[in-house]
LUMVO-453617 format. One line per 5 residues: number of its first residue (from 1); their letters; for each residue x, y, z of C-alpha. Coordinates in steps of 0.5 Angstrom, whole numbers, plus 500, padded with zeros to 3 digits. Each point is the difference from the previous one (the first is absolute). Layout:
N
NUM) a) X,Y,Z | ...
***
This chain:
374
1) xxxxx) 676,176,148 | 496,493,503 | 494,500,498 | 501,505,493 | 500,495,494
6) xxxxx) 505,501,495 | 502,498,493 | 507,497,500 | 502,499,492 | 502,493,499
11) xxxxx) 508,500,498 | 501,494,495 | 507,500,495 | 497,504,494 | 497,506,504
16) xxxxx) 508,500,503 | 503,499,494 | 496,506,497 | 501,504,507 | 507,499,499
21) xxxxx) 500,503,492 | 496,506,503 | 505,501,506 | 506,501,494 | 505,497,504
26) xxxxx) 505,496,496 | 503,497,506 | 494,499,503 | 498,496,495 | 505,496,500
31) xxxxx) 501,498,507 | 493,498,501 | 499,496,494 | 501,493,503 | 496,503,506
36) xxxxx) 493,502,498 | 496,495,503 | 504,501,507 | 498,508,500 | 494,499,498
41) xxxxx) 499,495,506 | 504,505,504 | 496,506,499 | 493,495,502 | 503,499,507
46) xxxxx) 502,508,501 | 493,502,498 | 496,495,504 | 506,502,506 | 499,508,498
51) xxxxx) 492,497,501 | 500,500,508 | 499,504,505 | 508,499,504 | 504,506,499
56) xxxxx) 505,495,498 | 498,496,494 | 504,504,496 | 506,499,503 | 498,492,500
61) xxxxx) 499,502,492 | 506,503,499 | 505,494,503 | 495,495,497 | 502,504,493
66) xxxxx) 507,500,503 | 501,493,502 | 498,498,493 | 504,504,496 | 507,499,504
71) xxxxx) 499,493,498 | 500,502,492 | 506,506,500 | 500,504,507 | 500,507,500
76) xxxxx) 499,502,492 | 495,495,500 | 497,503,507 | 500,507,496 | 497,498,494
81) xxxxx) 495,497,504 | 498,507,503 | 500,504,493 | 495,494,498 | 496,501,505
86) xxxxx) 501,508,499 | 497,498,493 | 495,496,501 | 497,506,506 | 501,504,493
91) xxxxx) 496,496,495 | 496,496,504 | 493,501,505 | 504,497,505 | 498,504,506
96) xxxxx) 504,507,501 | 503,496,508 | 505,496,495 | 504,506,499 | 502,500,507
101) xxxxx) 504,493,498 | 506,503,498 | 501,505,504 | 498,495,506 | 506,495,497
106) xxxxx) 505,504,499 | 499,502,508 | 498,493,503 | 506,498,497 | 505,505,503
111) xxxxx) 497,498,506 | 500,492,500 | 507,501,498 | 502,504,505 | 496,496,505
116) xxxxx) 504,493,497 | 507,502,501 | 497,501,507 | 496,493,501 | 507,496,501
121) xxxxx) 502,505,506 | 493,499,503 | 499,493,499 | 494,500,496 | 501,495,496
126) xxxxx) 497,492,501 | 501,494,497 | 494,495,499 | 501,493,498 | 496,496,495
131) xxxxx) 501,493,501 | 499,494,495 | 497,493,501 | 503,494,499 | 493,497,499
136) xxxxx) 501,493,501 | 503,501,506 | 496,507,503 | 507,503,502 | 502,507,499
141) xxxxx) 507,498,495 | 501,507,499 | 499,508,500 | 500,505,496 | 502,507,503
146) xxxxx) 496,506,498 | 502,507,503 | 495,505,502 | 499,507,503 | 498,502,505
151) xxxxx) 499,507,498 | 498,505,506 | 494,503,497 | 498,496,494 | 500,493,504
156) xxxxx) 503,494,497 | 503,501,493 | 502,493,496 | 507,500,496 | 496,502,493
161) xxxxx) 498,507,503 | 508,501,503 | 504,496,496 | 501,503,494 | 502,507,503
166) xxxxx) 505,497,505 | 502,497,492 | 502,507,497 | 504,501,507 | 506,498,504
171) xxxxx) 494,498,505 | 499,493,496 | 506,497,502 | 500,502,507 | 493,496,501
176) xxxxx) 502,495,496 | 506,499,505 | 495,501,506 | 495,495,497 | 505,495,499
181) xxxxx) 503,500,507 | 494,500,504 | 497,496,496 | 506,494,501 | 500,502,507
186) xxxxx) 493,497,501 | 500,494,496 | 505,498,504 | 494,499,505 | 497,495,495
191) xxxxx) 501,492,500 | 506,499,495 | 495,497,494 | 496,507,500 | 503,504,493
196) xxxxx) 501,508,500 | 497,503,494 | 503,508,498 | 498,504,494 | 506,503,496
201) xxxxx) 499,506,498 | 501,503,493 | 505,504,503 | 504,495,503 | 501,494,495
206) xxxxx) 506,504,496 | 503,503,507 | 507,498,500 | 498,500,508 | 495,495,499
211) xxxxx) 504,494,502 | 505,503,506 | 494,504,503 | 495,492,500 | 507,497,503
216) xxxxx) 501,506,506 | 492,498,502 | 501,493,500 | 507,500,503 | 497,505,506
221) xxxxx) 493,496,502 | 503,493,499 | 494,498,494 | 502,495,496 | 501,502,493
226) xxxxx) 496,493,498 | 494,502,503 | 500,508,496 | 497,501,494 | 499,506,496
231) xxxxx) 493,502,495 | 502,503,494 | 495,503,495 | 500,501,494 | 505,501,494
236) xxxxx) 498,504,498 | 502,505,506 | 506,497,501 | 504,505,494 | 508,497,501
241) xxxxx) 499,493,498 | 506,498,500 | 502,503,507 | 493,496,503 | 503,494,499
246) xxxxx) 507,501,502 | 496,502,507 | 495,495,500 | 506,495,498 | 504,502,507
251) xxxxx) 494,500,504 | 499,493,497 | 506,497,502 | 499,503,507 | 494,494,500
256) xxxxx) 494,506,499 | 495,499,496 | 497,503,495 | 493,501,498 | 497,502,494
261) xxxxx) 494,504,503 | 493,500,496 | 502,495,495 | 494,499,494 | 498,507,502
266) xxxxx) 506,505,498 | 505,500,495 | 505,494,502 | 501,494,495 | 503,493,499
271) xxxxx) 507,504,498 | 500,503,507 | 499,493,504 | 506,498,496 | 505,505,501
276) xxxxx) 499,503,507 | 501,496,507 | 493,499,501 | 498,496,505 | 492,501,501
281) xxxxx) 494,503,495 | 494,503,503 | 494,499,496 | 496,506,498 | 494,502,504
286) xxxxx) 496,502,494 | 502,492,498 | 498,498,506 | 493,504,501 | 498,497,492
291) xxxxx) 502,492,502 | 494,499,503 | 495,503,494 | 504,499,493 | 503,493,498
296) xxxxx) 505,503,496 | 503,504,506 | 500,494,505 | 504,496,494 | 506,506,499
301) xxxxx) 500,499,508 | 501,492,500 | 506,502,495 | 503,505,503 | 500,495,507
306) xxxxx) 503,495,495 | 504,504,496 | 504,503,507 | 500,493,505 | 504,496,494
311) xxxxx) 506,505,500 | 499,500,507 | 497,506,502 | 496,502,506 | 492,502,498
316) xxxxx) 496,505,504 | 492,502,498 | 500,507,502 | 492,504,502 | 497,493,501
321) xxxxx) 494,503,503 | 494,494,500 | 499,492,503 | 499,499,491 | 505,504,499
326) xxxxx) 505,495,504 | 497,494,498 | 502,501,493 | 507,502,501 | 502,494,504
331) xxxxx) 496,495,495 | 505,505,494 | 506,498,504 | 501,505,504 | 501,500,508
336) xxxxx) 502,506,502 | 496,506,500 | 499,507,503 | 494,504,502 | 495,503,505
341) xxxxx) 496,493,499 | 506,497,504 | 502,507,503 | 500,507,500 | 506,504,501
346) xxxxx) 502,498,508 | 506,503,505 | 507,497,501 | 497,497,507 | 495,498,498
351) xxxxx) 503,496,494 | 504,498,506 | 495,497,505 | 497,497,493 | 506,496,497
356) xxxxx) 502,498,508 | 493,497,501 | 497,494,500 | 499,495,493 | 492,501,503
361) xxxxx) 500,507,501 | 504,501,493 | 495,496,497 | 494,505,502 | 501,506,501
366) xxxxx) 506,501,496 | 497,496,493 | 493,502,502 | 497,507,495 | 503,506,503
371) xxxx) 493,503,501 | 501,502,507 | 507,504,499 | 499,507,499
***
């Protein structure tokens, strides 16, 4: 299809909207009426995907429709979306290759499923490290963990592409034991001081396993609880409060930590600070990116820095990409900072060999932008 011009329809939330009457889908309707804006930017990167000349745009379409939609209801979401889709193919001009997507779907999924319960088996799974800064010292203080697939033919796979899947099965807790383990187990290796960062997932934060299984990791790889903490979300996505707490209270009185990820960007509220364990917030990146041009974000940023280090909390900027960027964090207060300017995801020897380095060496390579990784 290179080189045919073609006329893609702009898809905004009243177009949606007045699809999503014609469609005559009460249900429909319902499930995606918070959800108009995130369909309408879905449905543009499966048109430019479905645009290329690779055989499996679409497929890469379908778990970019996927991934979005588990975050907002799993499988009657991911369905709604594929009749939506349908419908638009139907109302609309968009080109006649879209209504392969359902199908396309439907078979991708089938199969990333069946080749997910296999994935543990084959060792297909990585961990990366994402450090952060203590910027006044330019020593890595700690590392987030994300998980990775290594899929055998659709190449490496972030956790937004796997993780809800793995959420609708029994797979979840298998990976997360798994992530939990060999994560602990490499940072052994790190200097005492160096902090483990682990995201919860949804799935995990009202499990009556949560606790035992965090215990049974520790006690097998000789980590330190004080050196462990665990990501969480959103509230939104947590569905028993109640039993949240309990979990994130035990784990506390382990000595694990327990940040507040993304806070200022999602849902979390001063009340949250208040009645859950939390040890750290992460400041969104959105704020992060907006210190630098808008007054008023850069002034939300000094309180929320204020606000957490007078009760005792420990504060990270996450998404720092720019010199500018980190210059008017650290005037705001803010002296631990996590990005690509400082460093880009990195394997577990080599935040080994850059933990175990020399001040000199920590200052250069480990502090220096990150335009060198790959």
């Amino acid at each position: 299809m290179t080189g045919r011009a073609r006329n893609n329809p702009q898809f905004d939330r009243a177009q949606l909207a007045m699809l999503g009457e014609a469609l005559g889908r009460d249900e429909l309707r319902s499930m995606l009426s918070g959800l108009l804006a995130e369909i309408a930017a879905i449905m543009r990167r499966i048109e430019t995907s479905l645009g290329q000349d690779d055989r499996d745009a679409a497929s890469r379409a379908c778990l970019v429709l996927r991934s979005t939609a588990s975050n907002f209801g799993a499988a009657r979401l991911a369905a709604a979306c594929r009749d939506f889709a349908g419908g638009i193919v139907r109302e609309t001009s968009v080109p006649a290759r879209l209504a392969e997507l359902s199908d396309t779907i439907d078979k991708t999924l089938v199969a990333l499923d069946l080749e997910l319960g296999d994935a543990l088996h084959k060792d297909e799974f990585a961990l990366l490290y994402q450090p952060w800064l203590d910027v006044g010292t330019r020593r890595i203080a700690g590392c987030e963990a994300p998980v990775r697939w290594r899929h055998p033919t659709r190449g490496l796979l972030s956790a937004m592409q796997f993780i809800p899947m793995a959420e609708e099965s029994s797979m979840i807790a298998q990976l997360s034991g798994w992530v939990l383990r060999r994560a602990c187990a490499d940072a052994t290796n790190w200097p005492a001081g160096v902090k483990l960062s682990i995201n919860l997932s949804p799935e995990q934060y009202a499990s009556d396993f949560l606790c035992g299984a965090v215990v049974d990791a520790l006690d097998f790889t000789g980590f330190a609880a004080e050196r462990l903490e665990f990501e969480i979300v959103d509230p939104l996505t947590t569905g028993d409060l109640r039993k949240l707490k309990l979990n994130l209270d035990e784990l506390a009185g382990c000595g694990i930590g327990i940040t507040l990820d993304r806070f200022g960007g999602s849902q979390w509220s001063l009340n949250d600070i208040r009645e859950l364990p939390c040890t750290r917030i992460k400041i969104d990146k959105s704020l992060v990116a907006a210190v630098t041009t808008s007054a008023r974000d850069a002034r939300i940023v000094a309180t929320l820095v204020a606000l957490a280090l007078g009760i005792g909390l420990a504060v990270t900027a996450e998404g720092v990409e720019t010199a500018e960027q980190a210059e008017v964090l650290r005037g705001l207060g803010c002296t631990e900072m996590q990005g690509f300017l400082f460093s880009r995801p990195r394997t577990a020897v080599e935040v080994e060999a850059d933990t175990r380095s020399k001040e000199s060496r920590q200052a250069g390579r480990v502090g220096e932008p990150a335009t060198h990784e790959n």
